[in-house]
PDB file of N, H, CA, C and O in Angstrom:
ATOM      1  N   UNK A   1       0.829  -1.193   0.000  1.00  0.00           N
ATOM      2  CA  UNK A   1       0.000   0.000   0.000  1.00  0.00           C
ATOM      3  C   UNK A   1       0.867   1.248   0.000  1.00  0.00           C
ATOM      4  O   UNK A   1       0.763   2.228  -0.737  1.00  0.00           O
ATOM      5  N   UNK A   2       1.930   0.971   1.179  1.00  0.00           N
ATOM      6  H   UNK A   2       2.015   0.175   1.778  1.00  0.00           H
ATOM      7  CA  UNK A   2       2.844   2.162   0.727  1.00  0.00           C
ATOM      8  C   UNK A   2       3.875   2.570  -0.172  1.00  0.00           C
ATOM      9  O   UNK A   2       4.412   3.675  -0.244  1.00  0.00           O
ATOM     10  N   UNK A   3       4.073   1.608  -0.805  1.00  0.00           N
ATOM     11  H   UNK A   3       3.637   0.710  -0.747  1.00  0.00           H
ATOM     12  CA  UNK A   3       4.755   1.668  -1.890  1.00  0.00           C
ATOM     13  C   UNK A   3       3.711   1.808  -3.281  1.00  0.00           C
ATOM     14  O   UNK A   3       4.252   1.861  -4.386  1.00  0.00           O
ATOM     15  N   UNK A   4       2.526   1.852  -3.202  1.00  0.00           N
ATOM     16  H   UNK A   4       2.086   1.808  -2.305  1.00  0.00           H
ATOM     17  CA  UNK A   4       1.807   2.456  -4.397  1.00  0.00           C
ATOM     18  C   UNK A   4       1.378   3.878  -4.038  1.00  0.00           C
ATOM     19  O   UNK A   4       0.809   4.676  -4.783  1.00  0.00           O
ATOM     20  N   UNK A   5       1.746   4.055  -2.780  1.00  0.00           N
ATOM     21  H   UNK A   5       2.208   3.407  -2.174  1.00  0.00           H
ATOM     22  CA  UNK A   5       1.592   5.724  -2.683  1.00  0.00           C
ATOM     23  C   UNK A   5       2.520   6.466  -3.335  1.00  0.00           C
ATOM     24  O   UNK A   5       2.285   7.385  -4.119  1.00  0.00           O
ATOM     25  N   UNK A   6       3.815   5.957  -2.923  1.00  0.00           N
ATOM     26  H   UNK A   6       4.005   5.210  -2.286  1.00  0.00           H
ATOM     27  CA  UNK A   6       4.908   6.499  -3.646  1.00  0.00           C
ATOM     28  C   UNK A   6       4.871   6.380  -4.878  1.00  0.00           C
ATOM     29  O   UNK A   6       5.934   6.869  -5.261  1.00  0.00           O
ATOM     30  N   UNK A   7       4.323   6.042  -5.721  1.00  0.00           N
ATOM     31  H   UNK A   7       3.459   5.645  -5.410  1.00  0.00           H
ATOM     32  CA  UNK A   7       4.806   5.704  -7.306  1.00  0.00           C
ATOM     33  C   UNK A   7       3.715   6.714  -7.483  1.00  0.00           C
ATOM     34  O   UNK A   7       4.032   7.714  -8.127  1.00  0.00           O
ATOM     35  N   UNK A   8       2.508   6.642  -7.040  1.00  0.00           N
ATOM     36  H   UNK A   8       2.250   5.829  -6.517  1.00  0.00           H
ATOM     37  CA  UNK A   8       1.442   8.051  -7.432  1.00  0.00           C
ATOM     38  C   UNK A   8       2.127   9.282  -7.304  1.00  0.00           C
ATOM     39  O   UNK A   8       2.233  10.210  -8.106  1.00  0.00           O
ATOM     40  N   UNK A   9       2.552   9.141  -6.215  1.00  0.00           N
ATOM     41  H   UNK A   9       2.466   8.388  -5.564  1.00  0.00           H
ATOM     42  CA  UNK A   9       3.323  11.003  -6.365  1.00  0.00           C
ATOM     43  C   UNK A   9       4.509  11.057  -7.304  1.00  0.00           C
ATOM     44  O   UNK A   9       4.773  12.116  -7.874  1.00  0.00           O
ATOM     45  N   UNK A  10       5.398   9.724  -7.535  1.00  0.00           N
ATOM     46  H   UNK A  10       5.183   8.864  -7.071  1.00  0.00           H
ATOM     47  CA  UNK A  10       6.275  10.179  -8.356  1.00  0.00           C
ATOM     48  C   UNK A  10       5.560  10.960  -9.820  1.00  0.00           C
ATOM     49  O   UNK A  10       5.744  12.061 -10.339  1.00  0.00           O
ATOM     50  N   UNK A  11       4.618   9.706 -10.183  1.00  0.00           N
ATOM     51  H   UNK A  11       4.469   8.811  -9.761  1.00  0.00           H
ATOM     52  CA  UNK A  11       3.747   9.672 -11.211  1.00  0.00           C
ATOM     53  C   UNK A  11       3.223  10.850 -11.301  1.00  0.00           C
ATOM     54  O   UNK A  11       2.926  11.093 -12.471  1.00  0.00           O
ATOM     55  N   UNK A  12       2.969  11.716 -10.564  1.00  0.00           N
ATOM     56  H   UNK A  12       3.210  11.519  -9.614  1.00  0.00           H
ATOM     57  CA  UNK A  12       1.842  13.170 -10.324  1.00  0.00           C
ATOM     58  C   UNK A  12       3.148  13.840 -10.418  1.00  0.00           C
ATOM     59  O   UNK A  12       3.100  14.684 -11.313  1.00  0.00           O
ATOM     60  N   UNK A  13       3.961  13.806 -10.011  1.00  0.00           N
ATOM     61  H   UNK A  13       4.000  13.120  -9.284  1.00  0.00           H
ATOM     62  CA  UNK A  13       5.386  14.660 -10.155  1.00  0.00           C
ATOM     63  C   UNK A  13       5.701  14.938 -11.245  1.00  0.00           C
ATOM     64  O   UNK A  13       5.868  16.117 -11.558  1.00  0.00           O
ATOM     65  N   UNK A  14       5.926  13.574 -12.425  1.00  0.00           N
ATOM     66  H   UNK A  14       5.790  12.617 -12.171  1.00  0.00           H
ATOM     67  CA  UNK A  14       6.727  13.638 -13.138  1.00  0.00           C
ATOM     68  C   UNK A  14       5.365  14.492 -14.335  1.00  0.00           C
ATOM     69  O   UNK A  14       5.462  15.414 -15.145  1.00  0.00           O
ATOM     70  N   UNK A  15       4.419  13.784 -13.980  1.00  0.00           N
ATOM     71  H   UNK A  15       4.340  13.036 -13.322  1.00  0.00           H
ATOM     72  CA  UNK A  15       3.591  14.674 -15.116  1.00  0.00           C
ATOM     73  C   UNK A  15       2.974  16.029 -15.170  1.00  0.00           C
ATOM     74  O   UNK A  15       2.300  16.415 -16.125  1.00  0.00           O
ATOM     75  N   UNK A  16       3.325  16.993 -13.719  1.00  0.00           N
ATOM     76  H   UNK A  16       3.872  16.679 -12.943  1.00  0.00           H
ATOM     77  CA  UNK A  16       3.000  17.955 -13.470  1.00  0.00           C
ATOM     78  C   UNK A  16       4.248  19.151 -14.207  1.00  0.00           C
ATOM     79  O   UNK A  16       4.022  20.180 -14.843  1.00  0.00           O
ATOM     80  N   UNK A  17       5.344  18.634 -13.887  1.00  0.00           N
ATOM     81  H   UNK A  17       5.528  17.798 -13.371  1.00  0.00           H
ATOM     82  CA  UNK A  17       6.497  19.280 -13.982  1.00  0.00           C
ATOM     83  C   UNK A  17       6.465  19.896 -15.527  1.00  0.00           C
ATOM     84  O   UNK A  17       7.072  20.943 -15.753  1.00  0.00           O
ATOM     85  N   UNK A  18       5.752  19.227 -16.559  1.00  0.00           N
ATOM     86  H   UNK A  18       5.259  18.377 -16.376  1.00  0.00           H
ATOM     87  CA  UNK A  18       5.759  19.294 -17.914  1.00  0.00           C
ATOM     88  C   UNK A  18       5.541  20.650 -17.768  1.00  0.00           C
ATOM     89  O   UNK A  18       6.268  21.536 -18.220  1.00  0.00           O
ATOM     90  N   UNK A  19       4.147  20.853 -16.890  1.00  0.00           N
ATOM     91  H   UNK A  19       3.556  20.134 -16.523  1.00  0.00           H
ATOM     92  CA  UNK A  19       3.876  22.012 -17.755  1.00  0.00           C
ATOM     93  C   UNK A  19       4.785  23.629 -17.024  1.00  0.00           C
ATOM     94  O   UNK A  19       4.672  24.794 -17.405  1.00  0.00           O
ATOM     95  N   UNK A  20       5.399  23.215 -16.209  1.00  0.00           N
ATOM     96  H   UNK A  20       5.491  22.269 -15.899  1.00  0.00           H
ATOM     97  CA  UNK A  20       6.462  24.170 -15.738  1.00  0.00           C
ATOM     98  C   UNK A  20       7.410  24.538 -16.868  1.00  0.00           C
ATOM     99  O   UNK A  20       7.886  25.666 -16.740  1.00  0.00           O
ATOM    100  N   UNK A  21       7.823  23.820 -18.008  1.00  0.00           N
ATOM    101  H   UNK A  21       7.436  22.904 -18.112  1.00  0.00           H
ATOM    102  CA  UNK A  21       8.998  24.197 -18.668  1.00  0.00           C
ATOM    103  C   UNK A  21       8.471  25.618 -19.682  1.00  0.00           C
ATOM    104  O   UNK A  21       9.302  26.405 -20.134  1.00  0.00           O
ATOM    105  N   UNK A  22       7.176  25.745 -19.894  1.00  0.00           N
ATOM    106  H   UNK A  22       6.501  25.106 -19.526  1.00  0.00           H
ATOM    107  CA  UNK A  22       6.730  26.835 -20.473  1.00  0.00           C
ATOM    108  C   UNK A  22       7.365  28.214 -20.040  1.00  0.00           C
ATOM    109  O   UNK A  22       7.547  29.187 -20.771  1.00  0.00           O
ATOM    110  N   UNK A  23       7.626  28.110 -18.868  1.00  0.00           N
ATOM    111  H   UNK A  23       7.478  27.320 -18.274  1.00  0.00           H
ATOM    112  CA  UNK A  23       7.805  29.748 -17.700  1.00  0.00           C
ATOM    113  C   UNK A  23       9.476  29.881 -18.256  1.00  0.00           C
ATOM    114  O   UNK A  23       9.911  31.031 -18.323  1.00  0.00           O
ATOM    115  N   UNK A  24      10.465  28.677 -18.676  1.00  0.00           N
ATOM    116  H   UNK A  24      10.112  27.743 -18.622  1.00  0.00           H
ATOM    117  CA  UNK A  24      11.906  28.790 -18.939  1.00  0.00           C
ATOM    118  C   UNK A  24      11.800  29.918 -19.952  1.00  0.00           C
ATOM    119  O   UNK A  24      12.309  31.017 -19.730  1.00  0.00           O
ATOM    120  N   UNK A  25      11.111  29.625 -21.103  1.00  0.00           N
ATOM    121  H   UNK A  25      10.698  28.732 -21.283  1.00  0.00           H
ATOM    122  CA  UNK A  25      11.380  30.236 -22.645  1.00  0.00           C
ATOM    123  C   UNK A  25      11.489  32.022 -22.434  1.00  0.00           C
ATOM    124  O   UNK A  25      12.171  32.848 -23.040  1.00  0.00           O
ATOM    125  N   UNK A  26       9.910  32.268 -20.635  1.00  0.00           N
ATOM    126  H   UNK A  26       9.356  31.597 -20.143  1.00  0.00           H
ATOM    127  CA  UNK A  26      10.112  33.953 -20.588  1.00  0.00           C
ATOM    128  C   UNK A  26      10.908  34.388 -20.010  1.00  0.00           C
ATOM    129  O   UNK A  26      11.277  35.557 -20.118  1.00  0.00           O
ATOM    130  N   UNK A  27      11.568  33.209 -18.933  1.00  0.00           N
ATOM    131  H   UNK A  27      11.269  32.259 -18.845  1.00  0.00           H
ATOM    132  CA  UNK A  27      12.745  34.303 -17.773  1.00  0.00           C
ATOM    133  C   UNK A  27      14.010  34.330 -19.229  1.00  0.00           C
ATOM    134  O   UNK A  27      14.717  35.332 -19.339  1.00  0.00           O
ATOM    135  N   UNK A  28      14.166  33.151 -20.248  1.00  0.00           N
ATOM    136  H   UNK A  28      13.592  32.337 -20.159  1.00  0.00           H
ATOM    137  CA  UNK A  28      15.425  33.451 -20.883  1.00  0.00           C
ATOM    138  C   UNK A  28      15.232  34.264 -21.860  1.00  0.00           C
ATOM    139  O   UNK A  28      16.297  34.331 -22.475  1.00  0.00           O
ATOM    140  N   UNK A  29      14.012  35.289 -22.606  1.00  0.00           N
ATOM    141  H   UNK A  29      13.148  35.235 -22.107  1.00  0.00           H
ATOM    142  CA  UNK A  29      13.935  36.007 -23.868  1.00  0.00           C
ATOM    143  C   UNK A  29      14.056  37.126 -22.240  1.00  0.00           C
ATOM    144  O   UNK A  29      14.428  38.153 -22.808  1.00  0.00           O
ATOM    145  N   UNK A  30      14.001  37.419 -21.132  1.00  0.00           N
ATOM    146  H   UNK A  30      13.699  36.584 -20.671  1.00  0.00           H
ATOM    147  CA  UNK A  30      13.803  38.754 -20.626  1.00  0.00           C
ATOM    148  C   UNK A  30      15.614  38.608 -20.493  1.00  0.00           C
ATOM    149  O   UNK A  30      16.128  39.409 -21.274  1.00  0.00           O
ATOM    150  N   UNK A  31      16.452  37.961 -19.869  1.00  0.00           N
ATOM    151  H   UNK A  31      16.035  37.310 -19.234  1.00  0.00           H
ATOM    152  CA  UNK A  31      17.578  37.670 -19.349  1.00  0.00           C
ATOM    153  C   UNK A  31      18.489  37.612 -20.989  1.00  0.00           C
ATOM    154  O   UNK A  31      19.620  38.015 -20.718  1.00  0.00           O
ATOM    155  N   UNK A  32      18.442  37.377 -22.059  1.00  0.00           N
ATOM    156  H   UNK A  32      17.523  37.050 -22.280  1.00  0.00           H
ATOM    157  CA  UNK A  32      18.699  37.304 -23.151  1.00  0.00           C
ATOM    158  C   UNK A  32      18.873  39.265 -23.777  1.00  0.00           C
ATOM    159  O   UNK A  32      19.792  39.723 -24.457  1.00  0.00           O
ATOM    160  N   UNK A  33      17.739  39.958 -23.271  1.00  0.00           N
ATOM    161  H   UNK A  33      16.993  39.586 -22.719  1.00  0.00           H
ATOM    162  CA  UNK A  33      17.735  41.291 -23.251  1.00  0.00           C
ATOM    163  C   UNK A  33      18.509  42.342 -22.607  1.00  0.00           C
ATOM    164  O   UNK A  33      18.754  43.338 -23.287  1.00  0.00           O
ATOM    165  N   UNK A  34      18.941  42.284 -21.389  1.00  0.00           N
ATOM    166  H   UNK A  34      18.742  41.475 -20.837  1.00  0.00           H
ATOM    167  CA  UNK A  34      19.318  43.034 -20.343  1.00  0.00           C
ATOM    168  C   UNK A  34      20.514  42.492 -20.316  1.00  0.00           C
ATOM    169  O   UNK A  34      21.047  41.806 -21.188  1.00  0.00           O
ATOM    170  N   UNK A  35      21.055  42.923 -18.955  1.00  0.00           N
ATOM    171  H   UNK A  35      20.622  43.480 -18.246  1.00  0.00           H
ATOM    172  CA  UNK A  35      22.602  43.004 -18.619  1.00  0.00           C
ATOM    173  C   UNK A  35      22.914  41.406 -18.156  1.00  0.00           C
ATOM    174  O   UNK A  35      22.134  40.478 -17.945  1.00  0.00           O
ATOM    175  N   UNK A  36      24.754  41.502 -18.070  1.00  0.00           N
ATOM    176  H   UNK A  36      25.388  42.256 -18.241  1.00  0.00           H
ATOM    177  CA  UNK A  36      24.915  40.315 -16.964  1.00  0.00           C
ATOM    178  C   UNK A  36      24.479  40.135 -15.787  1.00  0.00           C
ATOM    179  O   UNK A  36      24.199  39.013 -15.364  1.00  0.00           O
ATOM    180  N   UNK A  37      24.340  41.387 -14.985  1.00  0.00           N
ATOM    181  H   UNK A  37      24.567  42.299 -15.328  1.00  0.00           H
ATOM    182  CA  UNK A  37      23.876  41.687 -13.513  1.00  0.00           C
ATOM    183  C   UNK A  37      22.279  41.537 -13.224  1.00  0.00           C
ATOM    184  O   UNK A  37      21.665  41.472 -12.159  1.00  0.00           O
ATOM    185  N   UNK A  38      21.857  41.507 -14.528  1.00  0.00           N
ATOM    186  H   UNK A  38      22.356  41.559 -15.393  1.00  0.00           H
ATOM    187  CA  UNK A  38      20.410  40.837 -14.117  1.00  0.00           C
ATOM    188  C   UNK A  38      20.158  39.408 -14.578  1.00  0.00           C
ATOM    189  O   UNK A  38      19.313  38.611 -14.168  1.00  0.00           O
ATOM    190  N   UNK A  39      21.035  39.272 -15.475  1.00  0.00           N
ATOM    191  H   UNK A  39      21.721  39.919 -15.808  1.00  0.00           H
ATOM    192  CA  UNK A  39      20.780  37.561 -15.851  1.00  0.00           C
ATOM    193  C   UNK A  39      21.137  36.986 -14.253  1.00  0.00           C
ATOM    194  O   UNK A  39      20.402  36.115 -13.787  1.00  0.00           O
ATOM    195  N   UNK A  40      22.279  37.506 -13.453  1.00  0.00           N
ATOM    196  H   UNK A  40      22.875  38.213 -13.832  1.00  0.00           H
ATOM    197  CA  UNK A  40      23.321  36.781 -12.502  1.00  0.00           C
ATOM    198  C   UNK A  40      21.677  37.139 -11.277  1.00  0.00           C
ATOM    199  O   UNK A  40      21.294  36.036 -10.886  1.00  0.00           O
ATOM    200  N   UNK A  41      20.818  38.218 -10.717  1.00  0.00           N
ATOM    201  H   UNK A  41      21.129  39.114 -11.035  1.00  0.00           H
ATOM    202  CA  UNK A  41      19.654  38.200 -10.158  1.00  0.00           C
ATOM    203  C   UNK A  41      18.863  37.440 -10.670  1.00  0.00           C
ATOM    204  O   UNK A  41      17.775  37.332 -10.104  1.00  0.00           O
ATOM    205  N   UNK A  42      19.026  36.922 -11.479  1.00  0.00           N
ATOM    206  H   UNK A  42      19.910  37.010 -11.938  1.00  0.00           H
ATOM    207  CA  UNK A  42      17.500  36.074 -12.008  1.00  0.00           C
ATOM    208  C   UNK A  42      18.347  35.093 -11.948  1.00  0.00           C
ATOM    209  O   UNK A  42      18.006  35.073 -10.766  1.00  0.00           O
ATOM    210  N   UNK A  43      19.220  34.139 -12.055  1.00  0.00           N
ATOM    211  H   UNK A  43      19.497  34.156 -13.016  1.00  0.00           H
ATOM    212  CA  UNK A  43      19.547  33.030 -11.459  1.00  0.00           C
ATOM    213  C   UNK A  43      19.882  32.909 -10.001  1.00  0.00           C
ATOM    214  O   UNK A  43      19.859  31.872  -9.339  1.00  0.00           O
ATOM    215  N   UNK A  44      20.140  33.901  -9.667  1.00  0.00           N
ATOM    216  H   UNK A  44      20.158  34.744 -10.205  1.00  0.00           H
ATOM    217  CA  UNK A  44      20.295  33.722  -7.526  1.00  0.00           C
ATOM    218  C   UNK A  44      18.766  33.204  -7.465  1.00  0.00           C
ATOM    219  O   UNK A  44      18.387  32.073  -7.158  1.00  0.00           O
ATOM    220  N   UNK A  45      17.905  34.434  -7.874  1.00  0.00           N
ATOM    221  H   UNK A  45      18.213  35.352  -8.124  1.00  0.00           H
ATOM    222  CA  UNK A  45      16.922  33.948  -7.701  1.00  0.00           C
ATOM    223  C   UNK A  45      15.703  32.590  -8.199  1.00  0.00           C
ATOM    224  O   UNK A  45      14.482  32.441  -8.184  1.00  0.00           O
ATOM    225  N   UNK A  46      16.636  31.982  -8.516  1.00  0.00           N
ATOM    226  H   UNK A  46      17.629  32.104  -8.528  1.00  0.00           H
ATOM    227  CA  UNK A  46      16.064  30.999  -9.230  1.00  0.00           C
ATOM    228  C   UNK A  46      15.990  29.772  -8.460  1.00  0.00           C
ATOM    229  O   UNK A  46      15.123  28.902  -8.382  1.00  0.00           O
ATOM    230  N   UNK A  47      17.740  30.010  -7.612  1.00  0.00           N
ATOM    231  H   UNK A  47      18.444  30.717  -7.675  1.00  0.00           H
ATOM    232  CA  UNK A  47      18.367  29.131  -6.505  1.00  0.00           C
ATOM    233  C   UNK A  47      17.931  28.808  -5.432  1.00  0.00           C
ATOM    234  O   UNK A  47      17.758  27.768  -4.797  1.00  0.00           O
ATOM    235  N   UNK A  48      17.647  30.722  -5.220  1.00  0.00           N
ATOM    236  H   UNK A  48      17.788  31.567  -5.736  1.00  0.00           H
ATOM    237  CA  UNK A  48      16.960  30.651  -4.028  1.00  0.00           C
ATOM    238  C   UNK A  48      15.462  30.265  -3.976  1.00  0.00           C
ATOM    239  O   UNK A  48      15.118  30.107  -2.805  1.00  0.00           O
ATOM    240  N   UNK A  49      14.707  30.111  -4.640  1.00  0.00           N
ATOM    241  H   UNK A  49      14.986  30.239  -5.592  1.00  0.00           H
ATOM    242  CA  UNK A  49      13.533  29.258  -4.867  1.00  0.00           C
ATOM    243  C   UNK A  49      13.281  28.146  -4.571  1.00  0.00           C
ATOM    244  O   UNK A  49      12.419  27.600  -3.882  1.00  0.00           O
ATOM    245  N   UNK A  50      14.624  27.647  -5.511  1.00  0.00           N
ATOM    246  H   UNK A  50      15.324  28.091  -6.071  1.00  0.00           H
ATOM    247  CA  UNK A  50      14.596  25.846  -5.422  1.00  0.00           C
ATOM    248  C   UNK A  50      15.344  25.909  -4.353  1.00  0.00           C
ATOM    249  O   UNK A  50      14.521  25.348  -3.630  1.00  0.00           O
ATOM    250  N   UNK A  51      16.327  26.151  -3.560  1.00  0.00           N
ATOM    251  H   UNK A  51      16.996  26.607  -4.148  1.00  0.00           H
ATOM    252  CA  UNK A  51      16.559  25.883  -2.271  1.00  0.00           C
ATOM    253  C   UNK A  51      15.569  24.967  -1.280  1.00  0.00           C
ATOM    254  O   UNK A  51      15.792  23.856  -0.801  1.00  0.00           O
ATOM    255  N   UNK A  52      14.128  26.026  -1.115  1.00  0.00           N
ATOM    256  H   UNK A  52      13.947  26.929  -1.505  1.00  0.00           H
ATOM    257  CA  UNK A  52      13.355  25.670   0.334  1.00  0.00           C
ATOM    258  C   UNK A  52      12.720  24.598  -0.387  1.00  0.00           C
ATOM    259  O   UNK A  52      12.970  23.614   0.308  1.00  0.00           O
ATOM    260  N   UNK A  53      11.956  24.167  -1.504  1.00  0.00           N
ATOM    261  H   UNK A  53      11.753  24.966  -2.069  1.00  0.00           H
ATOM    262  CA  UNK A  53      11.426  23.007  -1.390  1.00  0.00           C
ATOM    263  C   UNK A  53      12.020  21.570  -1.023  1.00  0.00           C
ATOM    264  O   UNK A  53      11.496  20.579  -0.514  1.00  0.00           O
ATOM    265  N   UNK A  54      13.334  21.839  -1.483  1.00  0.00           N
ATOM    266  H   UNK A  54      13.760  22.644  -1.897  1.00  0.00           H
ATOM    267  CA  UNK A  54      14.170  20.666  -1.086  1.00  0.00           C
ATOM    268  C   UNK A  54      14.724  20.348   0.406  1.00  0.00           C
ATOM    269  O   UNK A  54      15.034  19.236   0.836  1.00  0.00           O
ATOM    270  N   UNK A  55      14.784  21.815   1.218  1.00  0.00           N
ATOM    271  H   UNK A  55      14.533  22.717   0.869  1.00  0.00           H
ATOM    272  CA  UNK A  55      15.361  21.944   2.430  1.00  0.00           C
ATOM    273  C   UNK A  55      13.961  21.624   3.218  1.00  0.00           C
ATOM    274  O   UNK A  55      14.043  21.258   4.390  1.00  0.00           O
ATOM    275  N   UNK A  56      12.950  21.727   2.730  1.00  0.00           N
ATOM    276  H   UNK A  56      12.883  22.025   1.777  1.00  0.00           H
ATOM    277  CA  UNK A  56      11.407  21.218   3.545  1.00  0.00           C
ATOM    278  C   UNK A  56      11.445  19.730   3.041  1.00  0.00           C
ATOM    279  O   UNK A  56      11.638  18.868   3.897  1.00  0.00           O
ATOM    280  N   UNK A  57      11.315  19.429   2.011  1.00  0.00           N
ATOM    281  H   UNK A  57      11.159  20.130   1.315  1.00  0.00           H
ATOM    282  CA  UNK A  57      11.054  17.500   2.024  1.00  0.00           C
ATOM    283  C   UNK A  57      12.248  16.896   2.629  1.00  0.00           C
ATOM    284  O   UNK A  57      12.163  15.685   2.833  1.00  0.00           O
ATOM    285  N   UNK A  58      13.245  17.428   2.930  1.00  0.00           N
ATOM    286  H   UNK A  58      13.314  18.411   2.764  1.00  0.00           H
ATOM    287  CA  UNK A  58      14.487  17.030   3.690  1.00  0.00           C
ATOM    288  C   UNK A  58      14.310  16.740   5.025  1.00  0.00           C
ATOM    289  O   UNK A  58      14.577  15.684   5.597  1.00  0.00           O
ATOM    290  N   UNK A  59      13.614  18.237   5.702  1.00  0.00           N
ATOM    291  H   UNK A  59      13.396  19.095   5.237  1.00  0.00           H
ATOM    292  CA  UNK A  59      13.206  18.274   7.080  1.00  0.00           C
ATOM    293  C   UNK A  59      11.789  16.628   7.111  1.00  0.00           C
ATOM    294  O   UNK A  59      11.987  15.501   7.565  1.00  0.00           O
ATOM    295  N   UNK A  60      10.876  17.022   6.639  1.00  0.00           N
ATOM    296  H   UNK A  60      10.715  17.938   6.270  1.00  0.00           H
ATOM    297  CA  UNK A  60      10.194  16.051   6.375  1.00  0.00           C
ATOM    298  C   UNK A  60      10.544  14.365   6.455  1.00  0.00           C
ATOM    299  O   UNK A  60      10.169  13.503   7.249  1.00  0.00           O
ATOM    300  N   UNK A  61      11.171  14.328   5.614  1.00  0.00           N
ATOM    301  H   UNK A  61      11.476  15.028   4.969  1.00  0.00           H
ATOM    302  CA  UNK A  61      12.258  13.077   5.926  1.00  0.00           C
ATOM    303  C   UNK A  61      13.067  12.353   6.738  1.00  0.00           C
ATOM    304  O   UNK A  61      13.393  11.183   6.941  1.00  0.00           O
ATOM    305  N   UNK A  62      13.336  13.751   7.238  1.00  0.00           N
ATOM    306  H   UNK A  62      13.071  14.701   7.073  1.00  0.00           H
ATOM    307  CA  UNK A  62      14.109  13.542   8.011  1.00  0.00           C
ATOM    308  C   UNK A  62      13.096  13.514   9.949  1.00  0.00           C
ATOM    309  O   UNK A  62      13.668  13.140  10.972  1.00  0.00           O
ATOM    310  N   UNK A  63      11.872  13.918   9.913  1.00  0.00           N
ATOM    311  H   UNK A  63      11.408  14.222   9.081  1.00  0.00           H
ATOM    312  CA  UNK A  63      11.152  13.573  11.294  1.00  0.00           C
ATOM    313  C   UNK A  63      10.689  12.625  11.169  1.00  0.00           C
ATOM    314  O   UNK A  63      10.470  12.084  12.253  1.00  0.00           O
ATOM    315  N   UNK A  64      10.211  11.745   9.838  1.00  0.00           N
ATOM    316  H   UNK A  64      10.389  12.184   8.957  1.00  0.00           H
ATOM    317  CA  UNK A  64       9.805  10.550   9.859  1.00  0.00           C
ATOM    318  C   UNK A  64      10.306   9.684  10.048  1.00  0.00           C
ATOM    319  O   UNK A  64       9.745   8.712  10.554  1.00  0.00           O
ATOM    320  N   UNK A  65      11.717   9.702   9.673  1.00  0.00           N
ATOM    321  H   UNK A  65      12.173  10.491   9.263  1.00  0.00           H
ATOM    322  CA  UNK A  65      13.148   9.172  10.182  1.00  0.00           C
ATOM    323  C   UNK A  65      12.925   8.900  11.841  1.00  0.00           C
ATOM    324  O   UNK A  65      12.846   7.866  12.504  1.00  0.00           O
ATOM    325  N   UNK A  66      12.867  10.193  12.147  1.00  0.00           N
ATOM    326  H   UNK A  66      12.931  11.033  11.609  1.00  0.00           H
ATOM    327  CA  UNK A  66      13.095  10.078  13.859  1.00  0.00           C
ATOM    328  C   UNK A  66      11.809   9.680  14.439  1.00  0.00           C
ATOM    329  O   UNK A  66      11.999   9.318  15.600  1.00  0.00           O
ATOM    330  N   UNK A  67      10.615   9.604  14.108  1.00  0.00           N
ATOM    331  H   UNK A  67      10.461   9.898  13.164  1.00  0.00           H
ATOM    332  CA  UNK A  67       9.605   9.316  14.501  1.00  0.00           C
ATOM    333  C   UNK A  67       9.313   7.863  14.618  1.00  0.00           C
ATOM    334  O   UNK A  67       8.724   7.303  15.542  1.00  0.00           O
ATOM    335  N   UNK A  68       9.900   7.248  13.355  1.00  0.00           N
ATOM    336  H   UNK A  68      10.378   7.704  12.604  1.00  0.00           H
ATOM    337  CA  UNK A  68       9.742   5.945  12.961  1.00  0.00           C
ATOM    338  C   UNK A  68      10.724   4.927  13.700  1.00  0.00           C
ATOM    339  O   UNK A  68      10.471   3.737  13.884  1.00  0.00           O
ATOM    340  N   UNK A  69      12.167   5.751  14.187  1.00  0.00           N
ATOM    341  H   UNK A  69      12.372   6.718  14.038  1.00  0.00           H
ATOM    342  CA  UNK A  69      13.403   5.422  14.690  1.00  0.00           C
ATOM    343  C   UNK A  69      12.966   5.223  16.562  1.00  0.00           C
ATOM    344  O   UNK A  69      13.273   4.275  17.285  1.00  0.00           O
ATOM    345  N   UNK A  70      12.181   6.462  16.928  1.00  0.00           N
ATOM    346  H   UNK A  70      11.931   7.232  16.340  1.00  0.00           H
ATOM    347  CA  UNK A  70      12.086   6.340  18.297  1.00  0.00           C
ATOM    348  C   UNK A  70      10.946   5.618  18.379  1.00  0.00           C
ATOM    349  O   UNK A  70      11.130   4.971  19.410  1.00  0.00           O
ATOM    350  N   UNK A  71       9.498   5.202  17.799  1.00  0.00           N
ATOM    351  H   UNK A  71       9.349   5.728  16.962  1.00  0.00           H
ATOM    352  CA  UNK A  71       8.706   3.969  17.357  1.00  0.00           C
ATOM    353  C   UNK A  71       9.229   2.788  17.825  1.00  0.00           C
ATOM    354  O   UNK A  71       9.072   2.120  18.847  1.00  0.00           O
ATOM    355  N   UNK A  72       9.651   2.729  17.188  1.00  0.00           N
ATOM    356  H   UNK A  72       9.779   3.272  16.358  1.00  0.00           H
ATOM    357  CA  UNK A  72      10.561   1.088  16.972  1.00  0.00           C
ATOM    358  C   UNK A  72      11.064   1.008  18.641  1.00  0.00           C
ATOM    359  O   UNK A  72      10.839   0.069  19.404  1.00  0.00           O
ATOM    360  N   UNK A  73      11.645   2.002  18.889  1.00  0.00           N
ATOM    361  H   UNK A  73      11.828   2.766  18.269  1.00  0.00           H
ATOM    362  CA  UNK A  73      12.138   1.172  20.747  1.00  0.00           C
ATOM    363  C   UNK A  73      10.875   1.552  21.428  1.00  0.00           C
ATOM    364  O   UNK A  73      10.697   1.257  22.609  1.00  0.00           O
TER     365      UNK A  73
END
């Protein structure tokens, strides 16, 4: 059971993400226009975006870890 949960979200993951690649084509025709110093802000900021989702499913992971770890004794 829990291992068909996981394959749904991969599954919902992998087919959601598609329609994200649309948003690439406008940050690179605006960044393609302007200076280095704003291409170099629009990739910090790009970083800093993707940073927290990964630093939250991490945390996430990481209490189920400990939840599941102190469980067990």
């Amino acid at each position: 059971m829990f291992k068909k949960h996981i394959l749904v979200f991969f599954l919902w993951m992998f087919l959601t993400s598609k329609a994200s690649f649309s948003q690439c084509a406008m940050c690179k025709a605006v960044v393609e226009n302007g200076d280095t110093s704003m291409a170099e802000g629009v990739n910090n900021g790009i970083t800093y975006l993707m940073v927290f989702p990964y630093l939250l499913i991490g945390l996430l992971f990481f209490a189920v870890y400990r939840y599941k770890k102190n469980y067990k004794n």
